[in-house]
Each structure stands twice: as C-alpha cells, then as structure tokens.
C-alpha positions, 0 to 999 in steps of 0.5 A: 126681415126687410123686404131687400133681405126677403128677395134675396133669401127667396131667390136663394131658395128659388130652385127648393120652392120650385120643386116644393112647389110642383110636388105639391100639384104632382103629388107622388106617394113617396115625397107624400110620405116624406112630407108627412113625417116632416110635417109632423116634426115641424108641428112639434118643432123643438125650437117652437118654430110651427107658425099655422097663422103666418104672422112670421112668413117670409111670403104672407099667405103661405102658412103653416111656415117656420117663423122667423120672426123667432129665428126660423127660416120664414119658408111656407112648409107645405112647400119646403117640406115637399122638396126633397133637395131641401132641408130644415135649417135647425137641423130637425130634417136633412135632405133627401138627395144628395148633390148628383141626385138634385142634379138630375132632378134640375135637370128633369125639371129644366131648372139652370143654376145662376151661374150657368 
C-alpha cells in the first residue's frame, strides 16, 4: 500500500489504536482476556493473515499484524486486538461495544470525532 493509502487508513483507525493503544499500558483483566482469545484466533487466522515478522505491517516495527500484502488489515495486533471498539475485518472477531458504549468510552478517554 503506498504511503498516501498508509495515512489515511491509520487516521481512520486513529481512535481504535488510541484505545488498543492505552489497553495495552493500562492493562485490565477483561480486555486482557479478550485480547487473549482474539489473539489466539489471529495466530490460527483461516485466512492466514498472522504476520509475527512484520513484513506486511501498515507501520513497520509493530508486529505480529495481519499482513496486507496478503489482503489483511496491515494493524499491529497487540493493538487492534486490545481495542474492544474494534473488530477484525475478515470477520473472525466482532466488537465488543456497540455505538453507545464507544461513546462513553471516547468520552472517557477525551477522544473527539473529525466531525465535531
């Protein structure tokens, strides 16, 4: 994916890295929990996504991700799987909170929509 492409899908993603992100320095038992069972389905990915080398990272460095150079998102999944407002894009996890619930967890982390 060319840089330009790289940007825009990481500022789409801004607010899921941002809680991925602090779940994985204030770590809690529950997301830890969620993050172990996600992470386990990301390791046996049926699409064979798991990247544990980082070849195919939107962000180089942040490996394991799901390697988009073989269709996969490109996100380092010791944070995407962290963030609970987050889902995988092959479908093989769903989100934990639904709208309302990502809400009031913007809202406790002091995260603003682009549009407000």
């Amino acid at each position: 994916m060319k840089l330009t492409s790289n940007v825009i899908h990481i500022w789409k993603k801004r607010n899921q890295i941002y809680e991925g992100i602090r779940n994985s320095v204030f770590k809690r038992e529950d997301v830890e929990q969620i993050y172990g069972e996600r992470m386990q389905i990301c390791r046996n990915c049926p699409s064979k996504l798991y990247d544990p080398i980082g070849e195919g990272c939107v962000v180089k460095r942040t490996q394991p991700c799901c390697n988009q150079l073989k269709g996969g998102c490109g996100c380092s999944l010791n944070w995407k799987t962290r963030a609970l407002s987050d889902e995988c894009p092959k479908g093989h996890w769903v989100r934990v909170l639904n709208e309302t619930e990502e809400a009031v967890l913007k809202e406790k982390l002091g995260i603003q929509d682009a549009t407000h």
